[in-house]
C-alpha positions in Angstrom: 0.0 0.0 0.0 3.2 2.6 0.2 2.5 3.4 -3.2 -1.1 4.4 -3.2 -1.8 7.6 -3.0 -5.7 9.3 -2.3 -6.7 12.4 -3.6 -9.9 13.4 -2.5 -11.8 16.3 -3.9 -13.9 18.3 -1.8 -14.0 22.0 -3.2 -17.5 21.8 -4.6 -20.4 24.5 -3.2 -23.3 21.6 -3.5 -25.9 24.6 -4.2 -28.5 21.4 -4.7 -28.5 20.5 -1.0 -29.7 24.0 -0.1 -30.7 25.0 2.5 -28.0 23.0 4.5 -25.4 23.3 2.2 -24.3 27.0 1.3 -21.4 28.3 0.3 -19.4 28.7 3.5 -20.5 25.1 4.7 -21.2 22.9 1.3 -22.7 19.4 1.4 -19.1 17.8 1.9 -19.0 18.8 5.5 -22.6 18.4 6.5 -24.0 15.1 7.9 -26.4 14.6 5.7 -27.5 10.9 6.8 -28.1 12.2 10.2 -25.3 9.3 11.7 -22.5 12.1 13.3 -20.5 11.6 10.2 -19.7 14.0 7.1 -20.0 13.2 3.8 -16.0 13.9 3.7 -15.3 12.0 6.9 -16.8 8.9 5.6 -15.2 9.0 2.1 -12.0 9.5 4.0 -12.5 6.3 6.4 -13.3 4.7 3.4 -10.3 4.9 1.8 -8.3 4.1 4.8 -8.6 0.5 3.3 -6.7 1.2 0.6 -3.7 4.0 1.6 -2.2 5.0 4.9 -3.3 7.8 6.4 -0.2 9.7 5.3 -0.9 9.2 1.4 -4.4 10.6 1.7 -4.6 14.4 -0.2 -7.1 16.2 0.3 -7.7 19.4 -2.5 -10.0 22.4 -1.7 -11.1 25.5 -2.0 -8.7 27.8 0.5 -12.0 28.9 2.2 -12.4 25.4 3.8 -9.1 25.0 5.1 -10.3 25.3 8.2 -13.3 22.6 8.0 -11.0 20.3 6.5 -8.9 20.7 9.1 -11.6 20.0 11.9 -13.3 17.2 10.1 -10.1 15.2 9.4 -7.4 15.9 12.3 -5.1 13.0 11.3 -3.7 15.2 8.5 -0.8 17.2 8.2 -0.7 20.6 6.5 1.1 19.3 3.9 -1.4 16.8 2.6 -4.4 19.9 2.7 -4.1 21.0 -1.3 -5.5 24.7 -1.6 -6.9 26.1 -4.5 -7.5 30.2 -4.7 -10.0 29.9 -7.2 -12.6 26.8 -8.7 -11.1 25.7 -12.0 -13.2 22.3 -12.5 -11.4 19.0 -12.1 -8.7 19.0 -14.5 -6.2 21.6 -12.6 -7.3 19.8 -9.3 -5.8 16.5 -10.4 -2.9 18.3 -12.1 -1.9 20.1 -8.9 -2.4 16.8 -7.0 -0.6 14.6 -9.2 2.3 16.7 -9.9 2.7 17.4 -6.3 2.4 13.7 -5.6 4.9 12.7 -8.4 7.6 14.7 -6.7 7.3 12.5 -3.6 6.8 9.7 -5.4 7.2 8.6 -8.8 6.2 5.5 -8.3 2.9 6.4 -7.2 -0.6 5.3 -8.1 -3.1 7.5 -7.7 -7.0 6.6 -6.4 -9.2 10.0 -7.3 -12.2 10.3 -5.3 -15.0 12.9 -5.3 -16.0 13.8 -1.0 -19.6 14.0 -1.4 -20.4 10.6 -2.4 -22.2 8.1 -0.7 -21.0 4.3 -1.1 -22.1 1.2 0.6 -21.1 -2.4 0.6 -17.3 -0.7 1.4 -15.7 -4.1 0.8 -17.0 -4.4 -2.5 -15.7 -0.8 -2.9 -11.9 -1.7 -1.8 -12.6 -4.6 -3.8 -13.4 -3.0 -7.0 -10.7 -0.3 -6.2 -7.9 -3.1 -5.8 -8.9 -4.4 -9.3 -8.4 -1.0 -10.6 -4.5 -0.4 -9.7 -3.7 -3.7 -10.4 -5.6 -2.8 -14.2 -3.3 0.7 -13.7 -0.5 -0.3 -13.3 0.0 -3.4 -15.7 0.1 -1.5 -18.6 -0.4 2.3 -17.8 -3.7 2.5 -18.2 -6.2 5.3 -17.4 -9.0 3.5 -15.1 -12.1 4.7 -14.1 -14.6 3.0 -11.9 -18.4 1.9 -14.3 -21.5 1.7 -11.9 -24.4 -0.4 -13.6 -27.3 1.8 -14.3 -30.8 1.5 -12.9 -32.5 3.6 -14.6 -32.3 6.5 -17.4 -30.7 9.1 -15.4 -30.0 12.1 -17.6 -27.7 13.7 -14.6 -25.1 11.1 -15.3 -22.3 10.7 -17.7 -22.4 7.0 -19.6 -19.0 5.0 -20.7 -19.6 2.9 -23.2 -17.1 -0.1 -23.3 -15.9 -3.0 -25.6 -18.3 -5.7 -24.9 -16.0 -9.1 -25.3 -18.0 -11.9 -23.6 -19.4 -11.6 -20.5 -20.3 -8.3 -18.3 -19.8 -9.3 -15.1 -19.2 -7.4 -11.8 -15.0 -6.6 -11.2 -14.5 -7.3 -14.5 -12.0 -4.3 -16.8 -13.2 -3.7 -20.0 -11.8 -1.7 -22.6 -13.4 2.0 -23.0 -15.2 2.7 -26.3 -16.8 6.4 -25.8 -17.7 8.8 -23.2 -21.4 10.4 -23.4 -21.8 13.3 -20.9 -25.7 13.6 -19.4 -27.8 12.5 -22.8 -31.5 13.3 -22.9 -33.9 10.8 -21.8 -34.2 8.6 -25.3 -30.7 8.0 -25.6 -30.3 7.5 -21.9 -33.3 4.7 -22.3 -31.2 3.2 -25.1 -27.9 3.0 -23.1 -29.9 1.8 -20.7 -31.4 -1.2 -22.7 -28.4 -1.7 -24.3 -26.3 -3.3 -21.7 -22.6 -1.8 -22.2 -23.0 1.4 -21.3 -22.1 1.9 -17.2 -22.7 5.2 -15.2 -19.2 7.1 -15.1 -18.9 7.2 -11.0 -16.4 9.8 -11.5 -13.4 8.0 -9.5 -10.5 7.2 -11.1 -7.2 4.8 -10.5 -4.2 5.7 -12.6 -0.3 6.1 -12.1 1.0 9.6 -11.1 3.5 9.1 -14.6 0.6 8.1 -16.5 -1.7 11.0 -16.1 0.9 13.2 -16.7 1.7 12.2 -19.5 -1.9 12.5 -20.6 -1.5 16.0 -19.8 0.9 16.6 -21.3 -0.1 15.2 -24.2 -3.8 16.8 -24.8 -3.3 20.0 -22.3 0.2 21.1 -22.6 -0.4 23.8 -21.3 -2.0 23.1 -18.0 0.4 20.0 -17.4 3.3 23.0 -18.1 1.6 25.6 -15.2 1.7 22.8 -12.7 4.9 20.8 -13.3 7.3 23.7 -14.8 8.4 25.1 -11.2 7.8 21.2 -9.9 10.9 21.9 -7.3 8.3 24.0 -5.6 6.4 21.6 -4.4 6.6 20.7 -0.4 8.3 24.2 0.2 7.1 27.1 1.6 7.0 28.7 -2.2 4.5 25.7 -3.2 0.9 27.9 -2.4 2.4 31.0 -4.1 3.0 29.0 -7.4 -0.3 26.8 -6.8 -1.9 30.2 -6.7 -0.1 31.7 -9.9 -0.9 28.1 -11.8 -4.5 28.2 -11.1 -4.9 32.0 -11.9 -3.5 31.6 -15.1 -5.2 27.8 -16.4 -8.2 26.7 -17.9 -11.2 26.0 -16.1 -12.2 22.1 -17.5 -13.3 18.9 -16.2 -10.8 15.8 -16.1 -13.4 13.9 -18.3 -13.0 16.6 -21.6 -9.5 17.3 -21.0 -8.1 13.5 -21.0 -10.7 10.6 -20.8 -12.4 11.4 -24.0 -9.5 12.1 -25.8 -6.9 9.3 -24.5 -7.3 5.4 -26.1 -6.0 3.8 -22.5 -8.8 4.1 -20.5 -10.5 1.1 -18.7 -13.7 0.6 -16.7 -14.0 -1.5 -14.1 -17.6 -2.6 -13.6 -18.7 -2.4 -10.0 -20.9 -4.1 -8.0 -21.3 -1.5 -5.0 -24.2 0.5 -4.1 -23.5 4.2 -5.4 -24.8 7.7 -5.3 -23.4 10.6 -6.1 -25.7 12.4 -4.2 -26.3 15.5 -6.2 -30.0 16.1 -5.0 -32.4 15.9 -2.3 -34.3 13.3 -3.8 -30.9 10.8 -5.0 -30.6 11.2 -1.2 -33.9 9.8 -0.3 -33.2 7.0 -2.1 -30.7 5.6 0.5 -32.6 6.8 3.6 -34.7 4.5 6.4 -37.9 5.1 5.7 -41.3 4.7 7.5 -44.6 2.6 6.5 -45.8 5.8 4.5 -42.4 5.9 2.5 -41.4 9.0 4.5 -37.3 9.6 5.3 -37.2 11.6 9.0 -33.9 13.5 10.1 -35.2 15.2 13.5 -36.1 13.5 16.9 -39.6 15.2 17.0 -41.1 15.1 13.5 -44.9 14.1 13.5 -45.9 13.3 10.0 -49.5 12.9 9.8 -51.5 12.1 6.0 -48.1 12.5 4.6 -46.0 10.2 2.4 -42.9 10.0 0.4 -41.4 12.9 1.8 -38.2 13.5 2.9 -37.7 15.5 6.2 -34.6 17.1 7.7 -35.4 19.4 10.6 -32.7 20.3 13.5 -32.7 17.9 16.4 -34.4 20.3 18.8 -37.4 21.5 16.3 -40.9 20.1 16.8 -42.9 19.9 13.8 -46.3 18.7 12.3 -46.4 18.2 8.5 -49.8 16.9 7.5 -51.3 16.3 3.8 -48.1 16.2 2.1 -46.8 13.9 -0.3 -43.8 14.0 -2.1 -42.1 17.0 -0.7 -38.9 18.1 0.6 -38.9 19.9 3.7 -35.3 20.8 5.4 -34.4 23.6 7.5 -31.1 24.9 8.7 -29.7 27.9 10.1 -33.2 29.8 10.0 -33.6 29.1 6.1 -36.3 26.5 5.3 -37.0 25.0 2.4 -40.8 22.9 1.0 -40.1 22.6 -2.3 -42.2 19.2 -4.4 -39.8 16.4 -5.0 -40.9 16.4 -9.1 -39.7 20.2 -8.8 -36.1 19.6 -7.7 -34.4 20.5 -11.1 -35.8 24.3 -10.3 -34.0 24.9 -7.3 -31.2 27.0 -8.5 -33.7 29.1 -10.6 -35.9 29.2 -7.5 -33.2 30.3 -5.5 -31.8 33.3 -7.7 -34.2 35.8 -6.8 -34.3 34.8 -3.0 -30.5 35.4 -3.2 -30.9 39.1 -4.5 -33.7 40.0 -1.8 -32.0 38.4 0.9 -28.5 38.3 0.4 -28.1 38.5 4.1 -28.8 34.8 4.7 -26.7 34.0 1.8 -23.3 35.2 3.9 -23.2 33.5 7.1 
């Protein structure tokens, strides 16, 4: 396990989860499952199994240094990765990798969004495993393929090789990537068998995705790795800072993966969400005989089902006559918004922003 390094990304704002997530305190840090653990805490313990606490990176925006900090003690400065400004996922992974490689050039890298949840963790470490042995045989670029349930048109789609069986654990080769298609295609991926939700983690050497960089973004592989003898010194933050002033903002998917012919899928098996709603949340929540998920310890739902409830622990509440709402409140914001009205949040929440910014800045 020397080797393995994990970099887990956790600079997101998570707008979706409003009202508890806002922009000073975003989903990654919140307990959203209501069991004393963050959403970054448990990604963290998670991948415990498969690097020492030492080789775990964490990369985030500079303005949650100090949550990271409270939320995951065990670290050292040095393994805290700041960025001044949000530049998608592409710069994060440079800046991590790069930084890494200097350490270590032998190192294999296991990328990891915070904010997702993830159960059957042996499965995960499993599936993971599989991955850097797939990474490291031959270079190759390895992302993780979750087995879709439905047509979800939030998700990106790999399409792989089919070449016999399509079994769980198994590394196939990767044909396309298809970022969020409309509900027809997504019905046809869905029917067709070979297409696997792109979980967004992915395995690869430090060397290797480099050199992918290198090779489709010059440029941003030059900003982070020209000036490498920076890295670990007390000049690193100033030239992190220059690098990400000056580089594209792009996702790791359009910068390598949909470009580069040495990328693999490994088809898991574990339960998966990426939790990027309310309602992807509900689905992995205890519910009760009416189908409604309860976070708060005096909640009476009366003539109300399928809703999903997340009031502070002290609040007492009656909800009658609703079904298929979201009801949340946190720091004096509340939130009852339909379920099948989700996707409007952010253009509900535009003009509440403007008249009352003030609740907006805590």
């Amino acid at each position: 396990m020397r080797n393995n390094y994990c970099v887990i990304m956790a600079g997101g704002i998570g707008s979706r989860f409003w009202p508890m997530s806002t922009t000073q305190h975003p989903k990654q840090f919140l307990d959203v499952l209501g069991i004393g653990k963050s959403l970054l805490r448990m990604t963290f313990e998670r991948l415990l199994h498969i690097a020492p606490a030492e080789n775990i990176y964490i990369v985030t925006n500079a303005d949650y240094l100090s949550l990271v900090k409270e939320q995951l003690p065990e670290l050292t400065a040095g393994q805290i990765l700041t960025e001044p400004e949000r530049k998608n996922t592409a710069p994060c992974i440079t800046y991590a990798a790069a930084k890494i490689y200097s350490c270590n050039p032998d190192a294999t890298l296991i990328v990891a969004p915070s904010d997702h949840l993830i159960l059957k963790e042996d499965k995960f470490t499993e599936v993971v495993n599989t991955a850097i042995l797939a990474a490291n045989k031959e270079d190759r670029l390895v992302t993780l393929g979750i087995k879709p349930t439905r047509p979800d048109t939030g998700y990106g789609y790999i399409e792989f090789i089919e070449d016999g069986d399509i079994l769980p654990g198994q590394v196939k080769d990767v044909k396309h990537f298809t970022e969020k298609p409309n509900r027809e295609l997504a019905e046809i991926f869905l029917r067709s068998g070979n297409y696997y939700w792109n979980s967004g983690i992915f395995i690869w050497r430090a060397k290797t995705i480099l050199n992918a960089l290198e090779k489709f973004k010059p440029e941003l592989y030059h900003l982070f790795t020209n000036q490498s003898e920076k890295y670990n010194t007390q000049e690193e933050q100033a030239y992190v800072n220059a690098s990400f002033s000056a580089c594209e903002d792009i996702s790791i998917d359009f910068a390598v993966m949909e470009n580069a012919k040495n990328v693999d899928v490994v088809l898991a098996n574990f339960d998966w969400s990426d939790l990027g709603t309310w309602g992807s949340l509900y689905a992995h929540l205890e519910k009760d005989y009416n189908g409604n998920a309860v976070i708060g310890d005096h909640v009476h739902m009366i003539n109300s089902e399928n809703c999903i409830v997340n009031l502070p622990s002290n609040k007492l509440a009656l909800i009658q006559g609703l079904q298929h709402y979201i009801v949340v409140e946190s720091d004096n914001m509340l939130m009852i918004l339909n379920q099948h009205d989700e996707q409007n949040l952010k253009k509900y929440m535009s003009p509440m922003e403007e008249s009352s910014p003030e609740f907006f800045k805590k």
